[in-house]
N, C-alpha and C positions, 0 to 999 in steps of 0.2 A: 760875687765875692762877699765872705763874710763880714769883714772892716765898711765894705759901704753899705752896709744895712745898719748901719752905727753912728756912722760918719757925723751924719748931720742934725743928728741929736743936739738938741735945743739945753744949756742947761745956765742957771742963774745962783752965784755965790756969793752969798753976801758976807760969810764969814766961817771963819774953820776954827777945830780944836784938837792937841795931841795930849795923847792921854797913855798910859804907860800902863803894860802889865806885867807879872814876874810871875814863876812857877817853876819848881823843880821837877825836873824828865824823868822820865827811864833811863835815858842813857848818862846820866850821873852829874849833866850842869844845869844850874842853872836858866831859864831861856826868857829871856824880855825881849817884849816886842811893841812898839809906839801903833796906837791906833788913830787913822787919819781921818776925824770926821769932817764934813764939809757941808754948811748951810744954805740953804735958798729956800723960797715961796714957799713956805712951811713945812722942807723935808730936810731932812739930813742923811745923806749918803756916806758910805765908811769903807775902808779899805787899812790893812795891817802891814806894817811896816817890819819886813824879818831879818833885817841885817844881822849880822851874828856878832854884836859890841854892844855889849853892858852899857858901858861910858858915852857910846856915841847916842845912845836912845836916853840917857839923862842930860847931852847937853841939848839936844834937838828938842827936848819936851822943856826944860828951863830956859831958853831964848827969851830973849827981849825981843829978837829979831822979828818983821813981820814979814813974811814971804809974800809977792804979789801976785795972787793967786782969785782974788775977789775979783766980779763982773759977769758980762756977759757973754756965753760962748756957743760955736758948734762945739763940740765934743773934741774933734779933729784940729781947730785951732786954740781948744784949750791943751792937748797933749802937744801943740807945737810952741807955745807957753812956756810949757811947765819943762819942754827937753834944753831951756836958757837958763833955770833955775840953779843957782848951786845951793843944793839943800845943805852943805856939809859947811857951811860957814863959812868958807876956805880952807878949812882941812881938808887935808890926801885921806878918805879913809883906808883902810885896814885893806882892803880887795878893792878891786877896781871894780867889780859887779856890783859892790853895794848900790851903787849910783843907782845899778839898774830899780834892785832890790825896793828903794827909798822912791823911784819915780814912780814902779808900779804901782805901791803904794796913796799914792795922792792920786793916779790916773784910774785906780779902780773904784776908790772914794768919787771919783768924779761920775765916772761908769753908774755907778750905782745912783748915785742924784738924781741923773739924766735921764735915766729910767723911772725914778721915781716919780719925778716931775712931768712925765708924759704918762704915770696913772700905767708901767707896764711892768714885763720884765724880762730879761733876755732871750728867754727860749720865746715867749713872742714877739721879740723884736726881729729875732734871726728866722722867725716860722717855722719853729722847729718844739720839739715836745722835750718834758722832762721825763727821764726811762730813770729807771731804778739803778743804785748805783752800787756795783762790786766793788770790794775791798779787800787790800788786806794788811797784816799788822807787820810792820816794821819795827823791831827789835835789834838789840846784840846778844851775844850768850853772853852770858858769865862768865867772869874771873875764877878761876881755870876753867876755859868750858866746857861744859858738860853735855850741852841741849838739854839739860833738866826744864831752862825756862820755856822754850817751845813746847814740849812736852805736858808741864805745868798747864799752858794755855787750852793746848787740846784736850786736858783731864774737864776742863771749864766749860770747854765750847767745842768739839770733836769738828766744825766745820769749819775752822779758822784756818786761814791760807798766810803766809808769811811772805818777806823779803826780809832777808838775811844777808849781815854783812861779816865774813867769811873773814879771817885775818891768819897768819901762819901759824897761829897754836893750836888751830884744826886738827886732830888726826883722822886717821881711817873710822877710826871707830866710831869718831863723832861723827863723820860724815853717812854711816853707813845708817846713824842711829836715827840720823835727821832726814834720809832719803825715805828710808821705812816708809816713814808717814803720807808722802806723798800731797804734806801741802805747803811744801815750802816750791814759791811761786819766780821768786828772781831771787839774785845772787849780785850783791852791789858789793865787787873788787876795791870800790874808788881810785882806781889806779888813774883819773885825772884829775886829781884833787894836789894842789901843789904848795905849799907855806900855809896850809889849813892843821886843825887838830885831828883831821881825822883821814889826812894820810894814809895810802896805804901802798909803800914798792912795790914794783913787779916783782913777781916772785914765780918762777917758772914752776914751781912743783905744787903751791897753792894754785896756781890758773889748771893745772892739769887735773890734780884732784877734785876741783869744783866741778869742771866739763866733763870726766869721767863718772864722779858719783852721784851728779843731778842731771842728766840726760836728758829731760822733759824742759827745763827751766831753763828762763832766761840769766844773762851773763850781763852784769850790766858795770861799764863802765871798764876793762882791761887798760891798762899801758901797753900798747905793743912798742916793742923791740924786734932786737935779732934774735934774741931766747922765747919770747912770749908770741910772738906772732906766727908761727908755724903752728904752734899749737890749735888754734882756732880755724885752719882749715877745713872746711869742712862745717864748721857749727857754725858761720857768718852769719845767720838768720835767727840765730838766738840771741847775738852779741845789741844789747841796746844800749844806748847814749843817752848821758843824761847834764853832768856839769858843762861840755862844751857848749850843750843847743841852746842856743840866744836870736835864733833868728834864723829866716831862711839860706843865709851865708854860711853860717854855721854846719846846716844840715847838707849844702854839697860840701862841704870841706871837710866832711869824715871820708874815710878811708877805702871805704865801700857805703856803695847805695844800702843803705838799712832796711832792715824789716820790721824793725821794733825802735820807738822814741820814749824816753819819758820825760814828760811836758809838768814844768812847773814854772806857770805864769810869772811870776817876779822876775826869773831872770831875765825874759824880754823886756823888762822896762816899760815898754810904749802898747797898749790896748791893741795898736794897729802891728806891730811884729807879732805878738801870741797870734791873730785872727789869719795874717797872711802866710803865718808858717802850716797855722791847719790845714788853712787849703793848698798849701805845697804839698804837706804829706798823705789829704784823700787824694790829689788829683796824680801823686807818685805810688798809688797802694802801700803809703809806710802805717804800721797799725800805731797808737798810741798806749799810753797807758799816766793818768796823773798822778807827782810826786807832792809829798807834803815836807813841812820845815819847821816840826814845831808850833805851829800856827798858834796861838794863845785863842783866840777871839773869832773875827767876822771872815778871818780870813779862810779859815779851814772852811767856813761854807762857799765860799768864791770857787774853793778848788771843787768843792760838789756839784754846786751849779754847771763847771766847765765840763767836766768826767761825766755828766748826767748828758751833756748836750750831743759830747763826741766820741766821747771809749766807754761807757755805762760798764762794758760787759766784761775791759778789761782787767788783769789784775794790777786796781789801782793804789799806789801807796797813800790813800787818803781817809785810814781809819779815823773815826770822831778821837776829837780831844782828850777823855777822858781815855782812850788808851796809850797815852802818852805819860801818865802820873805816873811817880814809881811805886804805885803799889795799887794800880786799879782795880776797885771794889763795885759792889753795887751789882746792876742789872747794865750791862753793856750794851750796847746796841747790836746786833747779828747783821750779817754780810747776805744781800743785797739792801743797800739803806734805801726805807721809802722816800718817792719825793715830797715835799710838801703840800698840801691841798691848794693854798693862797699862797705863790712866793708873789714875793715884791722884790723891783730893784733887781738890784746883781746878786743877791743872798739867795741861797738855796735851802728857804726855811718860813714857816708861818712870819705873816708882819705881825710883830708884836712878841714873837715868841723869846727867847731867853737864849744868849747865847753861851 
């Protein structure tokens, strides 16, 4: 099992720092995100904290507070440490996940120490190799939309693959205009997204235009109902899960056995759920695929490292950073990204290089 090849990772803290970053998206807000470094025997391990609250990542980074977090651990009884912690002050945050969100974040800082400090990195801790990693860009259209911005992208890059989030001001014509291309890769409904900004109802005639005018793609995330759940018979193995999956409970508690997941490590909170849900879904043939969240920093390489180990080939939503600006310039980086020559740690990136 992959968690005990981890497990007993040696790791030594003597003292930690939260550090804050801000950037404005593509998708039109703002995004901060606290990064969790943690010190020992001359390394520092990191991990990014993506809760989705301005306010909560400025009062967590200005604390007096000191979290007790320093000493000596297996890896395994530092994440049983850190799951008595209440990182939130005593505030209720804003989701009940953040918890998750904010654990991972110190457990993957610790992850990466622990590896540091044994001089390895995870693909050889797990004995396993770094494969090159598929991608593709996560976007919205435009206000009214057009698919001018997809389009846009492929004038740029003609081998760029998408996820697209589909909302009811779709028409035919933009569906028809966006199938054309043939690289738009999932279809994110959100329809389990609940008291969030980006909401989206069931809407029986957007689920049916999506299923009918992307045929090949995956469908990720529906609300079923008594309107929307007829719909889907038949395309069950396109339909993938993404805001429920927290853990191997999670993934029998959908609806139907899956054929498709996408895996974005924060939400599990604890190093040991991400590892044991993997192995639920090779040892269930569920295929995977990695999500990202904005990631400002060390984190969007975490998600490389993970999608390099276990879905490489998937279509991952874990394009580099820089195509997350609102107006990305430059030389981009192309889909499949190399791995790094020398990773260190949990990062999926030269020691030393620039993140």
């Amino acid at each position: 099992m992959l968690y005990e090849q981890i497990s007993d990772l040696e790791l030594e803290i003597d003292g930690y720092d939260l550090d804050g970053r801000e950037r404005d998206t593509s998708s039109g807000f703002t995004r901060a995100t606290t990064i969790v470094s943690v010190h020992g025997d001359g390394e520092t391990g990191r991990g990014e904290d993506v809760i989705y609250d301005n306010e909560e990542h400025e009062t967590i980074q200005n604390t007096a507070a000191e979290f007790p977090i320093t000493g000596e651990y297996t890896l395994e009884a530092f994440s049983e440490t850190v799951s008595e912690i209440d990182f939130f002050l005593g505030n209720e945050p804003n989701q009940s996940i953040f918890r998750n969100y904010r654990q991972w974040a110190v457990e993957s800082a610790a992850l990466d120490l622990a590896l540091r400090q044994a001089d390895t990195n995870l693909a050889e801790q797990l004995d396993r190799t770094y494969d090159p990693v598929r991608f593709v860009v996560s976007t919205r259209l435009e206000e009214p939309p057009t698919g001018d911005r997809v389009l846009d992208w492929l004038d740029r890059n003609p081998d760029l693959e998408f996820k697209l989030d589909p909302t009811a001001e779709w028409t035919d014509d933009i569906v028809q205009r966006l199938a054309t291309t043939d690289a738009v890769q999932t279809l994110d409904l959100k329809g389990q997204y609940h008291g969030t900004t980006v909401d989206q109802p069931a809407d029986p005639a957007l689920y049916e235009q999506v299923i009918e005018g992307f045929p090949e793609a995956l469908i990720e995330d529906p609300e079923l109902n008594d309107e929307t759940r007829p719909l889907f018979e038949g395309h069950e193995p396109r339909v993938t899960w993404d805001y429920p999956i927290r853990g191997v409970e999670t993934v029998e508690a959908l609806p139907w056995e899956p054929a498709w997941l996408n895996i974005k490590p924060s939400r599990f909170g604890s190093v040991q759920s991400l590892l044991e849900t993997i192995d639920y879904c090779r040892d269930h043939e569920i295929q995977l695929f990695g999500g990202g969240q904005f990631e400002l920093d060390v984190g969007r390489e975490h998600l490389h490292a993970i999608a390099s180990l276990f879905y490489p080939t998937a279509p991952n939503d874990v394009a580099p950073k820089a195509y997350n600006d609102p107006d990305p310039s430059g030389d981009l980086p192309s889909s499949p990204l190399t791995p790094p020559a020398d990773p260190q740690g949990l990062s999926w990136k030269d020691d030393g290089e620039a993140t």
